[in-house]
N, C-alpha and C positions, 0 to 999 in steps of 0.2 A: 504494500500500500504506500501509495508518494507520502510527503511529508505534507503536503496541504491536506489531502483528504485525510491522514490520519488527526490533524490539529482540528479540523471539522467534526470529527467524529465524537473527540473527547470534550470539547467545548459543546457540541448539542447533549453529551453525555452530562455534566456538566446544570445546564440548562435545565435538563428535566429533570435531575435530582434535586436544584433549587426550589421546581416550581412541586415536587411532589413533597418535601420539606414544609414548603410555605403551605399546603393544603392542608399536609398532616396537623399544620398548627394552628388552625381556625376550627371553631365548633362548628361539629358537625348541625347543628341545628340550625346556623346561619344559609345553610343549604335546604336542609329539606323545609325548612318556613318562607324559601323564595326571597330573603332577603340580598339587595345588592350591597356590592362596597361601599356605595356611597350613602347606605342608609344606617349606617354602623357607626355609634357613638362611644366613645371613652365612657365610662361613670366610675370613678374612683372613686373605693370605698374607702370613706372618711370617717370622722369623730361621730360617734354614737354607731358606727355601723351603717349608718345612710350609704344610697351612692348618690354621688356628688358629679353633678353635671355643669358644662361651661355654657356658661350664657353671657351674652353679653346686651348692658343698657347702655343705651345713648352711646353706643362704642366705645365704655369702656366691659371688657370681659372681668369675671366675679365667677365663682365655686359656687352652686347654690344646690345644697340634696333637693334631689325630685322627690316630692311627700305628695303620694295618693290619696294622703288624708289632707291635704290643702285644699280646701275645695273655693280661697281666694284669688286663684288663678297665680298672680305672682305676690311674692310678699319682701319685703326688705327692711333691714335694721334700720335705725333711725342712723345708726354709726355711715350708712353706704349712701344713705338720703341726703345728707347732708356732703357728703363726701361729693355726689354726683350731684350737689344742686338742684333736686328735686322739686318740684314747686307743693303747695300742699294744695288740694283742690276742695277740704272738707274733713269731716270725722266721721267714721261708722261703729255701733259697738260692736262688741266683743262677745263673744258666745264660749264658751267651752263645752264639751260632748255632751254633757247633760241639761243643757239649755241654758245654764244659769249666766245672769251676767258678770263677766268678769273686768268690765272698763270700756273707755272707747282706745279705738286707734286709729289714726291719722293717713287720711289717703291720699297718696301723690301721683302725680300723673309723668309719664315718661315717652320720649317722643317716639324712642322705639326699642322692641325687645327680639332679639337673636338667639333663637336656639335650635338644636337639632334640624338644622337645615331649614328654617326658616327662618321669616320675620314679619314684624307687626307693629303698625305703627300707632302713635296715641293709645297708648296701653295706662289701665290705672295699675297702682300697687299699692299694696295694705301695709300698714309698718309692722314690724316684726313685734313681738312678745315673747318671743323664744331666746333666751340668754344664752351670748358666746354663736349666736349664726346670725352668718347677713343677710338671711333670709329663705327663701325656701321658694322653688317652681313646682307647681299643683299639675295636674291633669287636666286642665282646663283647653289648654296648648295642642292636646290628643287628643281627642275628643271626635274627630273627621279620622283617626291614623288607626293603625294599629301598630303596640308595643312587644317588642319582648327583654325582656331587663334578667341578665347571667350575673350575680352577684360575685361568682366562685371567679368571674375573666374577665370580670370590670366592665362591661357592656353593656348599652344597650340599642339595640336595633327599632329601624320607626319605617311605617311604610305606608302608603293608601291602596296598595294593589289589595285583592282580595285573599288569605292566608289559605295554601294549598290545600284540596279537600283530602290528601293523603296526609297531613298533619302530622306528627307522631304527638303522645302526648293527651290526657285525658282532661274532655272539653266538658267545660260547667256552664250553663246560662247565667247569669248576672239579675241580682235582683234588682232591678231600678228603682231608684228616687227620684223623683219631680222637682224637689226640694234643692238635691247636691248633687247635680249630673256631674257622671265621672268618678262618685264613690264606687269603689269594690265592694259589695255586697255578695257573698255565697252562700248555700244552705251548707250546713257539715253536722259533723259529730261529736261532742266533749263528752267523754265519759258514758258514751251510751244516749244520751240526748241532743234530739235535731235541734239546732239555733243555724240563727242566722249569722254568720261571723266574718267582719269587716276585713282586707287586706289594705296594710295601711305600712309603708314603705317609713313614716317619719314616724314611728312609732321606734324609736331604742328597745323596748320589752314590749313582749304581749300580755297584753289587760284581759280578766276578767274582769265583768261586771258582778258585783257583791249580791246581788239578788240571786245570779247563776250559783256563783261561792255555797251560798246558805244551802239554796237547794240541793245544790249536788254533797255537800257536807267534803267541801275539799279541805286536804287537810293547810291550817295557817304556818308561817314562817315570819322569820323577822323582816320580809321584803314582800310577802304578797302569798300565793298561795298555790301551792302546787298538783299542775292536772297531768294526771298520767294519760289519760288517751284522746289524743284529735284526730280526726280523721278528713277528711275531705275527699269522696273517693279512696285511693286507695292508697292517697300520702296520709300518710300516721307520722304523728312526732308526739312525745311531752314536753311539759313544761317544767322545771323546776320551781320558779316561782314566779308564776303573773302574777301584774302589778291589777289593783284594785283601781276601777274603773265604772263609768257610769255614763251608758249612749244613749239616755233617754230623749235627747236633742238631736240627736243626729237619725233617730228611731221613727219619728212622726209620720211621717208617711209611708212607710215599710210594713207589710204583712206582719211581721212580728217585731218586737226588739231585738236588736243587735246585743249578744250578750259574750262577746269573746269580741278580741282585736288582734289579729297577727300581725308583729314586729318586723324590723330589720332581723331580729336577733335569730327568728325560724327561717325565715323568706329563703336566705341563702341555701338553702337543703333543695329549693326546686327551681326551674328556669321558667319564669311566669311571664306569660303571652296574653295580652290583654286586647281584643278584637271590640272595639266601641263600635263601629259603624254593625255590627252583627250582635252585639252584646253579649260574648261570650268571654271566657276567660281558659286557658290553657295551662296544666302543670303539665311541666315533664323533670324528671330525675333530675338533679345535679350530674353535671359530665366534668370529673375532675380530670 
């Protein structure tokens, strides 16, 4: 063999072991869910366990966890409002999960907000109440897409195509709220009883609701209280100790109460696929 055609040889040799290298290290799910390269985002998992996605206001970019429990679309410290010259447009109050008031906060208007491959201009934003973050980006933003968020590989993928009807991965309907489009709502199992139980990405621990607590006679702990069996389909986990919680606010319009909240702290065990335009939700395994 001459010396060009053999340097041909070894160079496309070369070539394809790059490119079978580079395949071998992308999840497999980014495949079989139709996702492209350019629908594929960073989310570093940061402080409390959140992932922590780049966004950028008014162009300057800022870390903000994606929390599926934000149902304010965007939200920001008073520390980054000020920093970015925010104008204030007004006050709104303040709710916590069990409807009670907890203060007002201050909304400011931003002329435009960049993320995951979009943007939006004349965006409001709610000033933060969460100490030590500069804020937090809600589901509000998804709502037309669909998501799937890999805790274990820092990712997450967003798309508007329709998600392959070979899927892998066991698909749940989504119980809707009129109230807070865009909450994760599922039916599952704690301990042998059906509830409704929220997935909520800005959640550090997952909360039981103390009325669930009593009933089920879980046993208490110095942090909250400990449920041996979830289920959801056919993901099962415990908890050693949920934090004590109360969604009677966030309940109102829902078939039942919401009496369980999943965390950061569980999430990362499955790679969750959130289909809004079909309102369905997707687990599949962790792929370490």
């Amino acid at each position: 063999m001459k010396k060009l055609e053999l340097m041909f040889v070894v160079v496309v040799a070369l070539l394809g072991a790059a490119w079978a290298q580079e395949r071998e290290a992308q999840p497999k799910w980014l495949v079989d869910l139709g996702y492209k390269p350019r629908e594929v985002f960073p989310a570093r998992i940061g402080r409390l366990g959140f992932p922590y996605l780049r966004v950028s206001i008014n162009g300057e970019e800022i870390e903000l966890p994606f929390d599926t429990g934000n149902m304010r679309r965007l939200v920001v410290s008073a520390q980054v409002a000020a920093q970015l010259a925010l104008p204030v447009t007004g006050e709104e109050p303040s709710y916590d999960s069990s409807g009670a008031l907890v203060g007002k906060w201050r909304v400011f208007r931003t002329d435009s907000v960049t993320a995951l491959g979009r943007t939006w201009h004349d965006q409001s934003a709610a000033e933060a109440d969460q100490p030590n973050l500069d804020g937090l980006l809600g589901p509000y933003y998804l709502l037309d897409r669909r998501f799937t968020l890999d805790y274990q590989r820092g990712l997450l993928a967003v798309s508007d195509s329709r998600i392959p009807a070979n899927a892998p991965g066991e698909k749940f309907s989504l119980v809707p709220s009129k109230r807070l489009p865009g909450m994760l709502v599922v039916e599952g199992f704690v301990n042998g009883r059906k509830v409704l139980i929220q997935i909520d990405t800005g959640k550090s621990r997952t909360c039981v609701d103390r009325s669930l607590a009593i009933k089920l006679n879980l046993a208490s702990n110095a942090h909250g209280y400990a449920v041996s069996n979830v289920h959801i389909g056919t993901w099962k986990f415990s908890v050693r100790s949920a934090r004590e919680d109360n969604f009677s606010g966030i309940s109102k319009d829902l078939p039942s109460p919401i009496l369980l909240g999943i965390g950061s702290d569980v999430l990362p065990q499955v790679i969750m696929t959130v289909d809004y335009p079909r309102n369905t939700i997707h687990f599949l395994p962790a792929q370490k």
